[in-house]
VEXDREN-2710 file (C-alpha; in Angstrom, 1 decimal):
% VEXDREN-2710
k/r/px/py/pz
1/UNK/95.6/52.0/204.0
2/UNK/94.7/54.6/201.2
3/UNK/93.3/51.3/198.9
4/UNK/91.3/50.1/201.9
5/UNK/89.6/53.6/202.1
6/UNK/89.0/53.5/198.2
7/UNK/87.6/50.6/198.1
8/UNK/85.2/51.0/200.9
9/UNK/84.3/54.0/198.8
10/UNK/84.0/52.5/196.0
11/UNK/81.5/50.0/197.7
12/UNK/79.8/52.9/199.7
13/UNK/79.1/54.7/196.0
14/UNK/77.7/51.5/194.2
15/UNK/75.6/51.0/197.3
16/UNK/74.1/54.6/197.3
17/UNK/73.4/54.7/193.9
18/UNK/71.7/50.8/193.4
19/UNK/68.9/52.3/195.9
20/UNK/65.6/53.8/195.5
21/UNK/66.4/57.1/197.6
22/UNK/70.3/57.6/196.2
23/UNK/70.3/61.5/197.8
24/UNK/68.8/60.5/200.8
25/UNK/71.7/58.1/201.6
26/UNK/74.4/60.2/200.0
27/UNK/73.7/63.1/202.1
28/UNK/73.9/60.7/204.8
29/UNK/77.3/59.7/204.0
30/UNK/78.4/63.1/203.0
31/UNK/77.5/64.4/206.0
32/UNK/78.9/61.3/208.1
33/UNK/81.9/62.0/206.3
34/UNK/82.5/66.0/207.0
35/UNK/81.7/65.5/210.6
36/UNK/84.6/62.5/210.4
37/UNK/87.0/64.8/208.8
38/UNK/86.0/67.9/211.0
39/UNK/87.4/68.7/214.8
40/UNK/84.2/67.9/216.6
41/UNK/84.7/64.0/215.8
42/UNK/87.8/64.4/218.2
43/UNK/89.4/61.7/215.3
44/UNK/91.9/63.9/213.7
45/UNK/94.4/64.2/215.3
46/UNK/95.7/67.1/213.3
47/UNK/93.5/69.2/215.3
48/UNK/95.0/68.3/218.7
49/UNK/93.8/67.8/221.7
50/UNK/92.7/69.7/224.9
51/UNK/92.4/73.4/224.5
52/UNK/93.9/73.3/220.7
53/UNK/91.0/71.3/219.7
54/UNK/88.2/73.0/221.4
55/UNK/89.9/76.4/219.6
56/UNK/90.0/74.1/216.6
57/UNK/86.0/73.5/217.1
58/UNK/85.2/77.3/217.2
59/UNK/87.4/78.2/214.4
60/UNK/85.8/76.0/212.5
61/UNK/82.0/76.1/213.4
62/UNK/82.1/79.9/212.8
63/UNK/84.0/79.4/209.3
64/UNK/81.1/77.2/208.0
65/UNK/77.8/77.6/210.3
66/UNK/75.7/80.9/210.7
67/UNK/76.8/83.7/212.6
68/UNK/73.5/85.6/212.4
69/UNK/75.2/89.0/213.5
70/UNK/77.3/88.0/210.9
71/UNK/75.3/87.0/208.2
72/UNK/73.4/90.4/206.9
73/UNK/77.0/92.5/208.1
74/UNK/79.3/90.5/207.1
75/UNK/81.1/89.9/203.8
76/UNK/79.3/88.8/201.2
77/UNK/80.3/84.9/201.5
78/UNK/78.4/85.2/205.2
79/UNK/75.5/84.4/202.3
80/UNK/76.7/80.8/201.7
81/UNK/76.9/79.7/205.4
82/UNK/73.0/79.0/205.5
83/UNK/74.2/76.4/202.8
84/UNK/77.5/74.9/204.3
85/UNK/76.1/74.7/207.4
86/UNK/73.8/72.0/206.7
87/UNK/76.5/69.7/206.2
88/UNK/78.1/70.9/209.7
89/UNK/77.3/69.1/213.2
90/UNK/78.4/70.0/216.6
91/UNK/78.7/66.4/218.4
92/UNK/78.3/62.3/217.8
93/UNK/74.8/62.4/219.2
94/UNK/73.7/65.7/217.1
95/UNK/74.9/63.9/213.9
96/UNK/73.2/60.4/214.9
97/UNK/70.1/62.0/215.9
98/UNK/69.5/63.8/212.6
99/UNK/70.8/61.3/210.2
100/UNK/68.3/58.7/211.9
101/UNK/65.2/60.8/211.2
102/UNK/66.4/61.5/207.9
103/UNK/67.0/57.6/207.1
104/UNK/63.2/57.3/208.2
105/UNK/61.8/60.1/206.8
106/UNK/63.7/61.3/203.5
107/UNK/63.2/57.8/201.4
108/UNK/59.7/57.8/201.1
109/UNK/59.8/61.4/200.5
110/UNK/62.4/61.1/197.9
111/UNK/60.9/58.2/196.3
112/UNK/57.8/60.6/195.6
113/UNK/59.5/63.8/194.6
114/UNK/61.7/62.1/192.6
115/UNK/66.4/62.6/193.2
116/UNK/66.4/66.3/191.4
117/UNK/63.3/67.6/193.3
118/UNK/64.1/65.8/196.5
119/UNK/67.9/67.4/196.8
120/UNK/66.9/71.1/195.4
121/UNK/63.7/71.2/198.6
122/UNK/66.1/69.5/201.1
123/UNK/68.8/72.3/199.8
124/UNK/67.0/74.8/199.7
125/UNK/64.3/74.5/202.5
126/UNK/67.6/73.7/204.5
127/UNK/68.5/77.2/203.6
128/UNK/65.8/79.3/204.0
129/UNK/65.1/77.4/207.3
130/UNK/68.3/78.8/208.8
131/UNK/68.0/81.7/207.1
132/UNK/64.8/82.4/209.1
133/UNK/66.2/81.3/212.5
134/UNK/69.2/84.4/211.4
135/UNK/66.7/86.6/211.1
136/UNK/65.0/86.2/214.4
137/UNK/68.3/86.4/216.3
138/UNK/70.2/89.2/214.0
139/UNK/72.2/90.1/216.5
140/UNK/73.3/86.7/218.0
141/UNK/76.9/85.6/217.8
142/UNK/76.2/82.1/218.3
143/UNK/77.6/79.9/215.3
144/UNK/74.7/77.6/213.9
145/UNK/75.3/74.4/212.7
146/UNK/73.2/71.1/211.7
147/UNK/70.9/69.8/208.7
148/UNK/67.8/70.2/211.3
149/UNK/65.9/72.8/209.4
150/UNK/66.5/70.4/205.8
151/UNK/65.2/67.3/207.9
152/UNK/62.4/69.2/209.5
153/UNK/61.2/70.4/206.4
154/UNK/61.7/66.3/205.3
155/UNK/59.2/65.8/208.0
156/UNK/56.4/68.4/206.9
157/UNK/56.5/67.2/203.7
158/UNK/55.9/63.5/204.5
159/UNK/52.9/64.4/206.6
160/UNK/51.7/65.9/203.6
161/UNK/52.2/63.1/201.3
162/UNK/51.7/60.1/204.0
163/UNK/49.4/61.5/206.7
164/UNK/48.7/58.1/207.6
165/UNK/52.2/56.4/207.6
166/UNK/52.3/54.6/211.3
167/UNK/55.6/55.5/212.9
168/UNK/56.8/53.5/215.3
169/UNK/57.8/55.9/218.1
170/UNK/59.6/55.8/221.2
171/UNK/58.2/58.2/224.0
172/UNK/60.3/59.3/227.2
173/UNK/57.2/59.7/229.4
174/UNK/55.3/56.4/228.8
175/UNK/59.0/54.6/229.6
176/UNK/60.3/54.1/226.4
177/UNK/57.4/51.7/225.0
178/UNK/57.5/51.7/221.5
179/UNK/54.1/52.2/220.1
180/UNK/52.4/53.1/216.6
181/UNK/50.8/56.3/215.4
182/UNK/49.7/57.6/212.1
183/UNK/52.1/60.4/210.7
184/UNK/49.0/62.5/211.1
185/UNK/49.1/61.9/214.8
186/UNK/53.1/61.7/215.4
187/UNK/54.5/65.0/213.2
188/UNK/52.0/67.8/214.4
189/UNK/52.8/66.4/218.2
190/UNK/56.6/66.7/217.3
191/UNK/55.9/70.1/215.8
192/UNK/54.0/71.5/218.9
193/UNK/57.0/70.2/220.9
194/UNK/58.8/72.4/218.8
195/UNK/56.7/75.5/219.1
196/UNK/56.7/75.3/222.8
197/UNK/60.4/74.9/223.0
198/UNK/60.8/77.5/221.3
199/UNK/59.1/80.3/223.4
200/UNK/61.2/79.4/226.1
201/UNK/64.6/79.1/224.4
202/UNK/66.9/81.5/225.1
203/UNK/69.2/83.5/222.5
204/UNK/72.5/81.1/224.2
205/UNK/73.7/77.9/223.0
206/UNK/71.3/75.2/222.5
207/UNK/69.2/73.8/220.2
208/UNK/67.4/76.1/217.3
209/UNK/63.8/75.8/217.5
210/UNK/62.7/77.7/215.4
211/UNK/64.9/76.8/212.4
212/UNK/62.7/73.6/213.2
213/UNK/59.4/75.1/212.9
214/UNK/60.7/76.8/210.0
215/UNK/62.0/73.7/207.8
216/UNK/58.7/71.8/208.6
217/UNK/56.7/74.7/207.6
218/UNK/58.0/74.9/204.4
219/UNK/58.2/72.2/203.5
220/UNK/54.5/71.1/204.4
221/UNK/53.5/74.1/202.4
222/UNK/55.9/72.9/199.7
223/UNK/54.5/69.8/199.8
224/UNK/50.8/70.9/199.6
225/UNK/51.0/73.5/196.7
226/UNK/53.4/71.1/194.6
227/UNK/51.3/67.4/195.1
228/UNK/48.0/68.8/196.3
229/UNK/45.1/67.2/194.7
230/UNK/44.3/69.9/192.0
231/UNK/47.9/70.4/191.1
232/UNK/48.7/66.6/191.2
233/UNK/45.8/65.9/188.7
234/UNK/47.6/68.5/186.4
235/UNK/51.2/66.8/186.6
236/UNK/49.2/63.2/187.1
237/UNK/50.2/63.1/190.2
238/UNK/48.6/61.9/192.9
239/UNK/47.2/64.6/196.0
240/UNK/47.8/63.8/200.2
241/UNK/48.9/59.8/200.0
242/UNK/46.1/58.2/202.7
243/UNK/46.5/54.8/201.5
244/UNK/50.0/53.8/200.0
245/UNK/51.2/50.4/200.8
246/UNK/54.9/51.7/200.9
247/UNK/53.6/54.0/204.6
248/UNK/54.3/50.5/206.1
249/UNK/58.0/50.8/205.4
250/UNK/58.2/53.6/207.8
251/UNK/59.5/51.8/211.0
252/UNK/60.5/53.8/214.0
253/UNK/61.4/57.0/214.9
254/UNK/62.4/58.3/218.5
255/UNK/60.6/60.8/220.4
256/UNK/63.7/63.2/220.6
257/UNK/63.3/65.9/217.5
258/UNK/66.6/66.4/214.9
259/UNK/69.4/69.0/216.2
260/UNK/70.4/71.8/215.0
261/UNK/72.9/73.5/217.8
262/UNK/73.9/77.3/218.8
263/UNK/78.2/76.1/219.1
264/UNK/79.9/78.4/221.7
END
């Protein structure tokens, strides 16, 4: 058993790193692989069952996601939580639904930033993202988990650099029919979903709006100081992408937006 999981590491690891976006795909796996490991996959059975296991789930979501009351009272290693929680999710369809928009959205992004660049924004807009959210809701209790605020600020910098990428996208209210939009049209839509969402959220479990609006705010602003047109020409880089062949490679992406969840 232990050389059937090695080598389908071993062949996970040669995969990621023979692709154009290795740090895209390896956070993909890495955080496949803590939510595998971790008592909300329900697969470990060293975390029992029943009421042991939902104890298990707390335990463990307030360990490594943000306590906001927490975070600016607490001891001083509160201060890394911002970081481990991006690596944290609360449920099967949490995980699937971020690691989907960051499959579509963090190649092309990565293939422009370059591997270094790519995984010190996604870490540290992550961050600062859920740093923000903490801020906002000092004295919540609610543990915060989830990569959203990293993916959304994935997303703010692609409409930067591919305004007009057509995205496939999948809307609830016009039954499911898959149908294309330029990034330009699709993102700022998302991101107004976001904004509304987030005046009527409550300070209880759910998802974290803000940290949403957060992430894709910074790294849009990112995004447009770092590869606008005046500061591209300096590093000979080009400014907002309009007409890259490689937009065409963005495929689909469903209407829902990435996760991040308040854990009770």
């Amino acid at each position: 058993m232990i050389s059937d999981w090695s080598r389908a590491a071993g062949r996970t690891l040669r995969a990621v790193r023979s692709t154009s976006a290795p740090m895209t795909y390896g956070l993909m796996v890495l955080c496949a692989l803590i939510f595998v490991l971790g008592p909300a996959s329900g697969l470990t059975p060293g975390y029992g069952t029943g009421d042991a296991l939902i104890a298990a789930q707390r335990t463990y979501f307030r360990r490594w996601g943000v306590v906001p009351a927490e975070l600016f009272d607490g001891p001083a290693r509160q201060l890394l939580t911002p970081a481990t929680a991006l690596f944290v999710h609360g449920s099967w369809v949490h995980l699937l639904g971020n690691m989907l928009f960051l499959f579509v959205f963090g190649a092309m992004t990565e293939e422009r930033m370059g591997r270094v660049e790519f995984t010190l924004f996604y870490l540290g807009c992550g961050y600062l993202a859920l740093l923000g959210y903490a801020a906002a809701n000092a004295a919540s209790e609610q543990s915060l988990v989830g990569a959203s605020g990293a993916i959304s600020a994935v997303l703010g910098a692609f409409l930067y650099l591919f305004p007009r990428a057509r995205v496939t996208s999948l809307l609830p209210f016009l039954f499911f029919v898959p149908l294309r939009f330029p990034a330009w049209v699709v993102l700022p839509f998302w991101a107004g979903l976001q904004w509304l969402a987030a005046g009527r959220a409550s300070d209880g479990p759910g998802v974290a709006y803000l940290a949403h609006l957060v992430g894709f705010g910074l790294g849009f602003g990112y995004a447009w100081v770092r590869y606008g047109t005046k500061g591209g020409a300096k590093r000979g880089l080009p400014g907002a992408v309009v007409g890259d062949e490689r937009a065409t490679r963005v495929k689909s992406a469903p209407a829902p937006a990435p996760e991040g969840e308040n854990q009770p």
